[in-house]
N, C-alpha and C positions, 0 to 999 in steps of 0.2 A: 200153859203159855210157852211159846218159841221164841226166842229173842235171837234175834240175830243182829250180832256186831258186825260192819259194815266199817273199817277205816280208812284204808289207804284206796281203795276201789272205789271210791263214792258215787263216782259219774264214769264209771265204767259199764259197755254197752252191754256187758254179762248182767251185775250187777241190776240193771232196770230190766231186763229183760228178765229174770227171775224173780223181781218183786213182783211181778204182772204174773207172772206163771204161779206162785202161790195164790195172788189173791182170786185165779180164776180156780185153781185145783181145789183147794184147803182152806179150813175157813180161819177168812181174813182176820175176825177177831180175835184170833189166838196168835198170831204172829204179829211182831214187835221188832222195825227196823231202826234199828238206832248206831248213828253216826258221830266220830270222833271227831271235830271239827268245827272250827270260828266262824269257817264260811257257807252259812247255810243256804246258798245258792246252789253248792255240788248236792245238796240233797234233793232238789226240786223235780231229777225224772225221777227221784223213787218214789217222793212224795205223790206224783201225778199218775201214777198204779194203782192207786188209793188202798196201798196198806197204812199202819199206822208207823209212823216215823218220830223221831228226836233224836235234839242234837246233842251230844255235850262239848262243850267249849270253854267251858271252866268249869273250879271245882264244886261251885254252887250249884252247876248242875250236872254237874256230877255226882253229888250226893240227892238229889231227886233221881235220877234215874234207878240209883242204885239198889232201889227197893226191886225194883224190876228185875233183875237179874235175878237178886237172893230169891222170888216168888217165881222166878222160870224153872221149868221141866229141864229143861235142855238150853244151853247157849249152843249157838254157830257162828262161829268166826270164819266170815269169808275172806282169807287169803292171813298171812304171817309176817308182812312186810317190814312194816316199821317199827323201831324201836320204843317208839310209846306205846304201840301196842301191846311189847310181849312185857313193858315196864307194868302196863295195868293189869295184864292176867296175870303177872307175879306179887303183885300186891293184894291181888283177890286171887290166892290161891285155894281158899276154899270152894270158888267153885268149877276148878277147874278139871273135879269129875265126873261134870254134866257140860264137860266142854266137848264138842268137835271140832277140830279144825279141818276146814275145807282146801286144801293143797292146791294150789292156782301153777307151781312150776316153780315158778323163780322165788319162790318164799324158801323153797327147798335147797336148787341147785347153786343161788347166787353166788354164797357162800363156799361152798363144797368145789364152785369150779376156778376159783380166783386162784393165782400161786403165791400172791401178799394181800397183806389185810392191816385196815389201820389201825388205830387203837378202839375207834368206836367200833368197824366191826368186829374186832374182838370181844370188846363188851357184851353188845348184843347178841352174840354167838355164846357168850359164855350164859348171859339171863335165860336167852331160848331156850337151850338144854334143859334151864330147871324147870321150864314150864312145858315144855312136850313130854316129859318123864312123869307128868303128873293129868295128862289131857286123858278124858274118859274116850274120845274116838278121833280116828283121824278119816277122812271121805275122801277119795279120787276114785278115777275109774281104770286108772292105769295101776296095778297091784304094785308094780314094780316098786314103781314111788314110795309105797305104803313098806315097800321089805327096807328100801333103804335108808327110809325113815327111822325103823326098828332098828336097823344096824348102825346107823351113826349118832341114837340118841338114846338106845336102851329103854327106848318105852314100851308096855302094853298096853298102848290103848288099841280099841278094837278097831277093825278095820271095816268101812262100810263102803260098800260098791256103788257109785253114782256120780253123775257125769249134771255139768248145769245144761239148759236149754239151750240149742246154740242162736245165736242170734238171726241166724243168717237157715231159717228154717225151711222145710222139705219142697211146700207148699209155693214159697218164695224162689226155689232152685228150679223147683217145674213148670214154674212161669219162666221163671230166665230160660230156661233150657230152650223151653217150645219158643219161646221170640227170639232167641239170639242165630244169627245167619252162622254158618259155621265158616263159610271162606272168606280167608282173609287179605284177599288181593294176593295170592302168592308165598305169605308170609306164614308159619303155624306159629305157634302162642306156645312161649315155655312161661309159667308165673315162677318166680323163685322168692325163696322167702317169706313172710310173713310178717315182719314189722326190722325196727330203723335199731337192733339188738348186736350186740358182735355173737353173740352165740347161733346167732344166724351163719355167722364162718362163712359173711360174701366173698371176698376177696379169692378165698381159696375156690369154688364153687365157680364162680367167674371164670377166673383163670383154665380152669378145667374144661370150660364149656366153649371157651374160645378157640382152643386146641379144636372142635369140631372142625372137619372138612367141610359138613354141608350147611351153607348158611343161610336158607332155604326159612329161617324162624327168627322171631324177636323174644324179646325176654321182657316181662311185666316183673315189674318189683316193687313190692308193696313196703313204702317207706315213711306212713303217714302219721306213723307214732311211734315213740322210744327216743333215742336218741340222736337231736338233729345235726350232731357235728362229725358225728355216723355217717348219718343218713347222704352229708355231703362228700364225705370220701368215700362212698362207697358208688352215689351219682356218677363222680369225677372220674373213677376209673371204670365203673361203666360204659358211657360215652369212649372213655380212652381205648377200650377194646373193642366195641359194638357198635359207636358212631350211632346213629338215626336206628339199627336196631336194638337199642335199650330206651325203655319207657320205664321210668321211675312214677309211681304214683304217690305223688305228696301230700295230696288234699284228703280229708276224711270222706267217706263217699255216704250213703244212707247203703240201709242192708237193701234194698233193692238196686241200686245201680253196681253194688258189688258182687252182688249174685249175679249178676248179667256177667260180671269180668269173669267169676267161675266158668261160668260156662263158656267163654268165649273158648278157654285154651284147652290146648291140646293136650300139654302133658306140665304136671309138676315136680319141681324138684326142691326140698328142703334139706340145707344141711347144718341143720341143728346139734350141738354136742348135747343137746340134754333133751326129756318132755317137754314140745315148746308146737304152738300153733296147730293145738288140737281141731276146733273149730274150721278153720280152714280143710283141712286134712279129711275131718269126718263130709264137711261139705262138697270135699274133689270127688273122695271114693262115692257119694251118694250118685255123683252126677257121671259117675263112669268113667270119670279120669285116669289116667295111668298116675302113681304119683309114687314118688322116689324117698324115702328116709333110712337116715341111717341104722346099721343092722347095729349099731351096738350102743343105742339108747333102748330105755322100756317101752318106747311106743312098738319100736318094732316087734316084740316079744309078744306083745297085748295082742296086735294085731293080727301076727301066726297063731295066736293059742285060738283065735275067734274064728280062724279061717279064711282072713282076709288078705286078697294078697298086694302088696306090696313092691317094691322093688329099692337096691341095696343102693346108696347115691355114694357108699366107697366106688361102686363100680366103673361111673365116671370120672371118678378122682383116678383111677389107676390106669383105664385104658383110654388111651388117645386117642380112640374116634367110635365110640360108641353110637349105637343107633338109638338114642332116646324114645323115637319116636315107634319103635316097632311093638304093637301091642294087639292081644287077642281079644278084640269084642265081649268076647265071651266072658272072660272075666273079670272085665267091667260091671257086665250086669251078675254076674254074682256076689262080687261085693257090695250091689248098689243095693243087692236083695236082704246082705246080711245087716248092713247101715240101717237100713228102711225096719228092721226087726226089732235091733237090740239096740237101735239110739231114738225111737218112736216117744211118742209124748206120752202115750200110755206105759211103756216102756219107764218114763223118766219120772212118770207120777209116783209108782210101782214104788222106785228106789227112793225117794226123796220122802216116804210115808215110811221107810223102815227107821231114814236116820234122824229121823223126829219122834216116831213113836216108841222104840223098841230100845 
């Protein structure tokens, strides 16, 4: 049996979108989703995958579930977030040598990029430690992650290569692609960003992008989740530099009308200080996008060791009128070819049967 712990993610569209990819790969009676939480409405899309699910929300049922664990092969905790979380894998640290933890990004860098910290996240900084130094495996698909986890917590736990489904699949992209017009009244399509985060580092990026001469493009920015007080000063001075052409997208969209925005643009640009809007990223390079990240986070590393190319978004920070838009066909469809390879579902079965069985 597979249990997978499920807490701070509940009704994340990762999250339903891989209880549904176990129950179609693996068989469903062997996996056990089970959620931390009072409110068992966030469980309702995992419940409706039709794997099996439970909640705990007190300690009465908490001690039911807990037979479960001690009788599971393997735990998987998807993502590191909350501090109750890393309270209850330190309480049951004996099983936290049949733990994986599955590294979502900000479980890792939240911490590690802040320059103060209060006293609770010191706490939880200080409990984490003892429960990562003790985790039988850690999962990303970005290695990096996986060194600097070793480096800043002195664990061996092993390291397993696997990436979740993304929501926003191949299938879904190749429909947007073939219906979406490419011209856009005059205007090309930069998306920047990925969600309403400062590690997104708009302002800076913005600023850079306005410095362009040719103003021949609009800017989509995706601001429909993270933080909304963000998400407003970052609108504010959008508009204050771009006027009519900045388009903030507020609203949550379905993975189909968002695949359509994929494909609509022309070129992306992310300037992330850390692993952040994988999903996005893998979905640009599948569709042939030119797409910009910085050269000195691990994605970009991951990305040159696979082949895939890239491009450096210091570049427009530093020079004053960069041609965003000039790009070679060609290797678009080379990356589109190595995406379509090594992030395939067959591909993701492959990995997702190691960190379960093995």
């Amino acid at each position: 049996m597979i249990v997978h712990l499920i807490t701070g993610v509940l009704n994340s569209n990762y999250t339903t979108k891989f209880a549904k990819f176990v129950n179609q790969n693996f068989e469903k009676e062997a996996h056990v989703f089970i959620g931390i939480t009072k409110n068992l409405a966030l469980l309702d899309n995992v419940s409706k995958t039709g794997v099996k699910t439970f909640s705990v929300g007190s300690v009465r049922e908490a001690k039911k579930v807990f037979s479960i664990f001690r009788r599971a092969e393997k735990i998987v905790i998807h993502s590191l977030f909350s501090i109750s979380d890393v309270v209850w894998l330190l309480l049951n640290s004996r099983l936290l040598s049949k733990t994986v933890w599955v590294l979502w990004g900000g479980d890792l860098y939240n911490y590690w990029l802040q320059e103060k910290h209060s006293l609770k996240e010191l706490t939880k900084e200080k409990l984490k430690r003892l429960v990562i130094k003790q985790l039988g495996g850690i999962a990303t698909f970005v290695e990096g992650d996986y060194n600097l986890v070793r480096e800043k917590y002195k664990t061996e736990a092993r390291y397993f290569y696997t990436f979740y489904p993304n929501p926003v699949n191949f299938e879904l992209l190749d429909n947007a692609n073939s219906n979406t017009q490419i011209a856009h009244s005059g205007l090309r399509k930069v998306l920047l960003g990925n969600s309403a985060t400062w590690t997104n580092n708009h302002f800076e990026i913005l600023s850079a992008l306005s410095r362009i001469d040719d103003k021949s493009f609009k800017i989509i920015c995706p601001l429909s989740y993270g933080d909304s007080a963000y998400a407003e000063e970052v609108i504010k001075f959008g508009y204050e530099l771009f006027g009519d052409r900045f388009a903030p997208l507020t609203q949550f969209l379905s993975s189909e009308e968002y695949a359509k925005v994929l494909a609509s643009v022309d070129v992306a640009v992310f300037n992330h200080n850390r692993q952040q809007g994988l999903g996005n990223i893998l979905a640009l390079l599948y569709l042939g996008k030119k797409v910009y990240i910085r050269d000195d986070i691990t994605t970009f590393e991951f990305f040159d060791k696979h082949g895939i190319r890239v491009y450096n978004t210091k570049d427009i920070l530093k020079k004053p009128n960069v041609d965003i838009f000039e790009y070679n066909e060609e290797i678009g469809k080379r990356n589109r070819d190595v995406i379509a390879t090594e992030f395939s579902e067959e591909r993701c079965i492959e990995l997702w049967r190691k960190v379960f069985y093995e």
